[in-house]
N, C-alpha and C positions, 0 to 999 in steps of 0.2 A: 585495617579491618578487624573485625572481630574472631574472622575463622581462617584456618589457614587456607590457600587453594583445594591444598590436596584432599581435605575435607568437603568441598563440591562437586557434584557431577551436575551439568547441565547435559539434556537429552531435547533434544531439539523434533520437536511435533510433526515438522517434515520428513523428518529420517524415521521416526515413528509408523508415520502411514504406510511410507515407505516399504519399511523391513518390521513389525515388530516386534520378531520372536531374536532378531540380533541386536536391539535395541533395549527390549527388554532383560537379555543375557548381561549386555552391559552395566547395567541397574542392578543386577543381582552380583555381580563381579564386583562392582564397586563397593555394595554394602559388606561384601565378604561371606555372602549365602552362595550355595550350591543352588546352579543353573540350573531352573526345572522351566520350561515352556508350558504354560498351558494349552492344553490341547485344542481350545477353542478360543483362540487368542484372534480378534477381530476389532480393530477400531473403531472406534465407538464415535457419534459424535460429532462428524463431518459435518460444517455447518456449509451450506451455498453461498454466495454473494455474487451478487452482483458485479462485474468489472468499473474500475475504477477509468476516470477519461483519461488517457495521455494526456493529457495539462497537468491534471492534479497529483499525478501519479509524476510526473518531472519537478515538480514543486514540494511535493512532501520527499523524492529522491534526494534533495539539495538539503531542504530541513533537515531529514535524519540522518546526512552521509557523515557528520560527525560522529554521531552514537555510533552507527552502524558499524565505521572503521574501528571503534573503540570496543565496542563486542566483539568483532573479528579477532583481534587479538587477545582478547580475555581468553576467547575461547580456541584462538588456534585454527579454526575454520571460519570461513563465510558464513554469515545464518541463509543466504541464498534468496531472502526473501526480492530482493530488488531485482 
């Protein structure tokens, strides 16, 4: 590849909404800035959807449990989405 690992941070959307004042400390730790939290640090952007059917949600499981396993380990965590 073109970059080393250590060169990426992936920050995963769910751990985002989650927490994002530890998420975003993370982002500033990795660029090598001093942690500042904004004070009004609110996620933005939450989009609704509709639920997906158990069939097709078992069927795109199978499709992407190659990728998925394959980010898993890129990244060292589960993305959790499944």
């Amino acid at each position: 590849g073109c970059f080393d690992r250590a060169q990426i941070h992936v920050a995963l959307s769910e751990r985002y909404f989650a927490d994002p004042a530890l998420v975003v400390g993370e982002i500033q730790r990795f660029l090598g800035l001093s942690t500042v939290v904004p004070p009004k640090l609110t996620p933005r952007g939450r989009a609704g959807y509709e639920p997906v059917p158990d069939a097709m949600r078992l069927q795109l499981q199978e499709i992407f449990a190659p990728d998925v396993r394959r980010l898993t380990e890129l990244l060292g965590e589960n993305p959790g989405w499944w």
